[in-house]
C-alpha positions as CSV (number, residue, x, y, z in Angstrom):
1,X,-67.8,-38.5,-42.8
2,X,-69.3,-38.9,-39.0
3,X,-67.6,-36.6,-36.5
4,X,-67.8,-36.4,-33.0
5,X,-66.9,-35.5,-29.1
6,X,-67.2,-37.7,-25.4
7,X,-66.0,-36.9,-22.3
8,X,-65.7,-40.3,-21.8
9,X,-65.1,-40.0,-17.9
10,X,-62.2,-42.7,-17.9
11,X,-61.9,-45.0,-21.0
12,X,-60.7,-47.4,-19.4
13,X,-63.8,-47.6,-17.4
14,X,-66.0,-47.5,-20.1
15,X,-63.6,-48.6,-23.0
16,X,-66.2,-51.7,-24.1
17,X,-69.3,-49.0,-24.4
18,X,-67.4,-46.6,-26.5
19,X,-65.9,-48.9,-29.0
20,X,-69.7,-50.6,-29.5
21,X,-70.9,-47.1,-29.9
22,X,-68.4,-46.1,-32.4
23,X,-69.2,-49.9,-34.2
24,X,-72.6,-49.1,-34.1
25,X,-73.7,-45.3,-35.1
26,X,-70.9,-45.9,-37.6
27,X,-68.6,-42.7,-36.7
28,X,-65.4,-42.1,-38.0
29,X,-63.5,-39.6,-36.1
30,X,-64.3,-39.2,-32.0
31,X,-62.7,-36.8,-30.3
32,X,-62.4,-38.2,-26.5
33,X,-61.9,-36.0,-23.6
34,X,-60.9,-37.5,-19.7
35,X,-59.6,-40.6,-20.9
36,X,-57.8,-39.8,-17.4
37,X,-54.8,-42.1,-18.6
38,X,-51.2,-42.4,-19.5
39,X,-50.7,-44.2,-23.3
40,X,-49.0,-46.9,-21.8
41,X,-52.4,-47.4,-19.5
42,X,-54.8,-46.7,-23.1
43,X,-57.1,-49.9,-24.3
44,X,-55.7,-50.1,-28.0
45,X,-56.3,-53.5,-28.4
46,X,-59.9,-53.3,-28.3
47,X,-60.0,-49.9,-30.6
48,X,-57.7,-52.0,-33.0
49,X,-60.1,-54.8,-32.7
50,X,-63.2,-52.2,-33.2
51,X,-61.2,-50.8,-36.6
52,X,-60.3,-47.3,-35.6
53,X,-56.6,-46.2,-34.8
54,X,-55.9,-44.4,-31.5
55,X,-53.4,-40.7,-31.0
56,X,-53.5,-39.5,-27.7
57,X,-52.5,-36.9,-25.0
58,X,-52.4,-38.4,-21.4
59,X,-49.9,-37.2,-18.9
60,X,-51.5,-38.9,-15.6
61,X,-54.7,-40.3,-13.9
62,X,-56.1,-36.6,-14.8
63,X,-57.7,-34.8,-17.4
64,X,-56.3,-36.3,-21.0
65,X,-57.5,-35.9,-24.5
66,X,-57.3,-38.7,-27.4
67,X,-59.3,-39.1,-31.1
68,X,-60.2,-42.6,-32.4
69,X,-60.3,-43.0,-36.1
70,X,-60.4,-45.2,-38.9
71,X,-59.1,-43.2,-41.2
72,X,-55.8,-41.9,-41.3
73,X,-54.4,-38.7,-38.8
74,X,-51.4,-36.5,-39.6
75,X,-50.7,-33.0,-37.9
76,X,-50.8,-34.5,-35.1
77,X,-50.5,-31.5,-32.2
78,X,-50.4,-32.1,-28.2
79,X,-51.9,-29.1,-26.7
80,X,-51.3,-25.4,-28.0
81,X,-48.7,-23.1,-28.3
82,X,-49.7,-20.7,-25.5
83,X,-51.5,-22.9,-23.5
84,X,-51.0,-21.5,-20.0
85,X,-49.7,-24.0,-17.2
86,X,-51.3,-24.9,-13.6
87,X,-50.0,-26.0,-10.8
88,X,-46.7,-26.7,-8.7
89,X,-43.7,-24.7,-10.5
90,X,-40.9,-26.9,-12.5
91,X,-37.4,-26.5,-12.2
92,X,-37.0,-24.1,-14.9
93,X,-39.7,-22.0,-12.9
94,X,-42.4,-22.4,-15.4
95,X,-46.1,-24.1,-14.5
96,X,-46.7,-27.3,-15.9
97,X,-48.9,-27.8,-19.0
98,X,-51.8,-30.4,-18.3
99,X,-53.2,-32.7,-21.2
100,X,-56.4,-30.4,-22.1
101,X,-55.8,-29.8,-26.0
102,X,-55.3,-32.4,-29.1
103,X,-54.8,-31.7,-33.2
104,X,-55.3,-33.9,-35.5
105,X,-56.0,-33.6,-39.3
106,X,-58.2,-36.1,-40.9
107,X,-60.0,-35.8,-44.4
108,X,-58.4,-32.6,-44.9
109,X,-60.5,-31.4,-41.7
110,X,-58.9,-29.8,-38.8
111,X,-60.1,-31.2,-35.8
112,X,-59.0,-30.2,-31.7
113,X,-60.3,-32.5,-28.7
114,X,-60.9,-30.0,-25.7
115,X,-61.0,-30.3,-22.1
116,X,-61.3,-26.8,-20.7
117,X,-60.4,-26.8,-17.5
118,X,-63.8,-26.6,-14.9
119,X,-62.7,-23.5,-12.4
120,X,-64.3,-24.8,-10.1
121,X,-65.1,-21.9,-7.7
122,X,-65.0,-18.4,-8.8
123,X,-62.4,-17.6,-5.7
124,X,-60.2,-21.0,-7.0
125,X,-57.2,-20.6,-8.5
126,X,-58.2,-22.7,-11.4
127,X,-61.0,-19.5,-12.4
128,X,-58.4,-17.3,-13.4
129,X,-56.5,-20.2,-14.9
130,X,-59.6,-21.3,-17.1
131,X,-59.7,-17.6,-18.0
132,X,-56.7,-17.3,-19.5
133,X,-56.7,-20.9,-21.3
134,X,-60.1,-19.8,-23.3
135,X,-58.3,-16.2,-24.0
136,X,-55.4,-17.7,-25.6
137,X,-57.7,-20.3,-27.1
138,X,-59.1,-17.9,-29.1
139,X,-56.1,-16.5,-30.0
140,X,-54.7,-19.3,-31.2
141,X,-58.0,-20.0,-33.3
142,X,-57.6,-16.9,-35.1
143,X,-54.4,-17.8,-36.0
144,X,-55.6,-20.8,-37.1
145,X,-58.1,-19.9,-39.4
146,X,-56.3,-16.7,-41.3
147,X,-52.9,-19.1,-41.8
148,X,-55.4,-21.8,-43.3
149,X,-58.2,-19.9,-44.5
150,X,-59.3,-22.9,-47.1
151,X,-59.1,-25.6,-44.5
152,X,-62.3,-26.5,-42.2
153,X,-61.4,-26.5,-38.6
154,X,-63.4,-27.5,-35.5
155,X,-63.1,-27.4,-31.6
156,X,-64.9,-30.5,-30.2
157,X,-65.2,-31.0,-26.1
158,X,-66.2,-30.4,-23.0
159,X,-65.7,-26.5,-22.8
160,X,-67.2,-26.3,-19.1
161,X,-69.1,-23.2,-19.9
162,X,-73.1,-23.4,-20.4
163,X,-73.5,-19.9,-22.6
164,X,-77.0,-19.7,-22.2
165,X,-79.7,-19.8,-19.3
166,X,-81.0,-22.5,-21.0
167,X,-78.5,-24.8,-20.7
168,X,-78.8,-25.6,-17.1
169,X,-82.1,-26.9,-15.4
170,X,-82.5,-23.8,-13.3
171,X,-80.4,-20.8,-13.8
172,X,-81.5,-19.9,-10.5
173,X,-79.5,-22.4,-8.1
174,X,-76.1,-21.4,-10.5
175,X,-75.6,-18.1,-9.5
176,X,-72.1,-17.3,-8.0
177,X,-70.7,-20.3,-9.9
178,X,-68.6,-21.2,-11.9
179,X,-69.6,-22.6,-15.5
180,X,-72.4,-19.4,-16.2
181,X,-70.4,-16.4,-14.8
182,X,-70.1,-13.7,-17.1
183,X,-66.2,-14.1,-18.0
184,X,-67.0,-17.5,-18.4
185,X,-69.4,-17.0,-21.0
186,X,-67.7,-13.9,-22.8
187,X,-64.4,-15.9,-23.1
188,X,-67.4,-18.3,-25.2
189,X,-68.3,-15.6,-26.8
190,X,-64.8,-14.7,-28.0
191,X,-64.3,-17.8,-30.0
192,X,-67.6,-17.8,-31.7
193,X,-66.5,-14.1,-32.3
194,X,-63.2,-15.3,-34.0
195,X,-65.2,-17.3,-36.7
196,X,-66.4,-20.2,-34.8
197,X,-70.6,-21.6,-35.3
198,X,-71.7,-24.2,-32.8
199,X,-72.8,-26.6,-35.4
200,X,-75.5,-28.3,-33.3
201,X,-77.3,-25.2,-32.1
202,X,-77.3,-24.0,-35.3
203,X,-79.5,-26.5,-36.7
204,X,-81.9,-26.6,-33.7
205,X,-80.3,-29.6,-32.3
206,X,-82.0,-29.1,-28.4
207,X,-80.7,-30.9,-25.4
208,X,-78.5,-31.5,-22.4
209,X,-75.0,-33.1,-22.7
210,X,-74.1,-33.4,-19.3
211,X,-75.9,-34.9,-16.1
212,X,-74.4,-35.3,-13.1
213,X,-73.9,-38.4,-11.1
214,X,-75.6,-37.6,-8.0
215,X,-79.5,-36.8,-7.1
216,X,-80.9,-38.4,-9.6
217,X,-80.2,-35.8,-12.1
218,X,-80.4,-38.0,-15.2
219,X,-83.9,-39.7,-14.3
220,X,-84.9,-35.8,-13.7
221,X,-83.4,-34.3,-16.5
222,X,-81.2,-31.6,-14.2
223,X,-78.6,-31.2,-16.7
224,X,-76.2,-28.5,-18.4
225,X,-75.0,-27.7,-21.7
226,X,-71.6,-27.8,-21.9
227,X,-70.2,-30.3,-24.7
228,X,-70.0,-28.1,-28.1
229,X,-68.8,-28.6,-31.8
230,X,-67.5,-25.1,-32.4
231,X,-66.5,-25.0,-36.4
232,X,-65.8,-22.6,-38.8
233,X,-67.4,-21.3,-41.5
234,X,-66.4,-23.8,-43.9
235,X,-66.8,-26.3,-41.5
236,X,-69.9,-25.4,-41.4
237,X,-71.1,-25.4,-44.7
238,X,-70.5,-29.4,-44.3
239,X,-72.6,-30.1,-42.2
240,X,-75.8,-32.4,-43.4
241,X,-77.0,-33.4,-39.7
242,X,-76.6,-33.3,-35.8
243,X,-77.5,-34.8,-32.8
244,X,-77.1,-35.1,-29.0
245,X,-76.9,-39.0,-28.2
246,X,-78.8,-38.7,-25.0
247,X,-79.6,-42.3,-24.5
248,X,-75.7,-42.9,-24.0
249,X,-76.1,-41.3,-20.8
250,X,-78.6,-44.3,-19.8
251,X,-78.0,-48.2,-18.8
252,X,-74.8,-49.5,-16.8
253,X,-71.8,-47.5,-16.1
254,X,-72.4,-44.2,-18.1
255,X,-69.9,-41.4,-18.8
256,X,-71.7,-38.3,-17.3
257,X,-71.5,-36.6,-20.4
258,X,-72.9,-38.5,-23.8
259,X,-71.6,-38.1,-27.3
260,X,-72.4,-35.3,-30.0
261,X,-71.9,-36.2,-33.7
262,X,-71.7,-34.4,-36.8
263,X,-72.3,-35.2,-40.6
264,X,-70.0,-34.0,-43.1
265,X,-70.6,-34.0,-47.1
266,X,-67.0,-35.6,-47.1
267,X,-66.3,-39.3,-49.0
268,X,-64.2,-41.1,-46.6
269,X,-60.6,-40.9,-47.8
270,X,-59.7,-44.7,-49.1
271,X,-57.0,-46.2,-46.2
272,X,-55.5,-49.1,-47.6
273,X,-54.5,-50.4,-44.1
274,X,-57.8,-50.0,-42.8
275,X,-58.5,-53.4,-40.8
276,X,-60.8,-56.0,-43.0
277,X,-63.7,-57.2,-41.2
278,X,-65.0,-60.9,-42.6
């Protein structure tokens, strides 16, 4: 079974490369992070059309999480439990929760989508808030794993953290920001502490996963490190191969970020409304 996680920067900007890259690297769960849409606003049609069945979390033009799949999801969760809320106080005085966290269970593999949020500035509001997201993150995680000790789990996404020096292009021009701050990178540390392996890492899998936009960063390979698969020790144990797609970052309208897949030594379950394909 083929696993794995794109920030796909808007899908509905980018819908038609997705669905051919799904099609053609044969994968059979993605985890999708930014979809930056409402479900009413989602492209199912062409995921229909592409074989793979769509649950998502999208609250606004912001953020939002979603998995494609063609095989079948149950469990479905939107967000966390303890997820903390950002922003403008509700009526009931509580903060509202944004659409950074997804659950699904396919294959008997746990699977969460991730956006952590970026903190942008370590004197922005939205430091602290990242803070205690990750914190309760990994609370949550532990939970998860001792309830369900025989079930694999995995956290797939954009985490927004680069744990290691390595994972930007020059550690020198990041210091006093956000995304390699030590909190930042503790709070990282915490969940691979709580039973987590990054999966890719592991197995030597090098490479950048995000380049931004601007200043030719691609072309000069300025990137960072900040997509992960994060799984636990059974999750581990299935894995028979990894890899960064780092072409997906090239040719027309690109998500910054590009895909990271998985291998699992799991037989797709049989779906018997799986879409035929003449």
């Amino acid at each position: 079974m083929r696993v794995a996680s794109w920030n796909v920067n808007s899908i509905r900007s980018r819908v038609a490369r997705v669905t051919d890259w799904l099609v053609r690297e044969d994968v059979d769960v993605l985890a999708m992070q930014e979809i930056k849409c409402t479900e009413a606003q989602f492209p199912f049609d062409e995921f229909t059309d592409a074989g793979y069945r769509v649950e998502l979390h999208g609250l606004n033009q912001w953020n939002g999480v979603a998995f494609a799949s063609r095989l079948p999801m149950s469990d479905v969760a939107l967000g966390f439990d303890t997820a903390p809320g950002f922003g403008k106080p509700l009526e009931d005085g509580t903060l509202p929760k944004e659409a950074r966290a997804m659950g699904v269970t396919v294959n008997g593999v746990r699977l969460w989508s991730l956006y952590v949020p970026n903190g942008r500035e370590l004197e922005n509001a939205h430091y602290p808030y990242k803070l205690e997201w990750l914190a309760n993150l990994a609370g949550e995680t532990r939970g998860w794993l001792e309830n369900n000790p025989d079930q694999p789990l995995a956290l797939m996404g954009d985490f927004n953290i680069a744990p290691l020096d390595t994972d930007v292009w020059d550690i020198s021009l990041f210091q006093g920001h956000t995304h390699v701050s030590q909190p930042e990178r503790d709070a990282f540390a915490t969940l691979e502490s709580a039973g987590l392996i990054d999966a890719l890492r592991t197995r030597g899998v090098e490479g950048y996963t995000y380049w931004d936009y601007q200043q030719l960063r691609f072309p000069r390979n300025e990137g960072m490190r900040i997509d992960f698969i994060l799984g636990s020790g059974l999750f581990n144990q299935l894995v028979t191969d990894a890899k960064i797609h780092r072409n997906e970052r090239k040719g027309d309208a690109p998500s910054d970020h590009v895909p990271l897949s998985v291998d699992l030594a799991l037989e797709p379950e049989d779906d018997d409304d799986r879409p035929m394909f003449l």
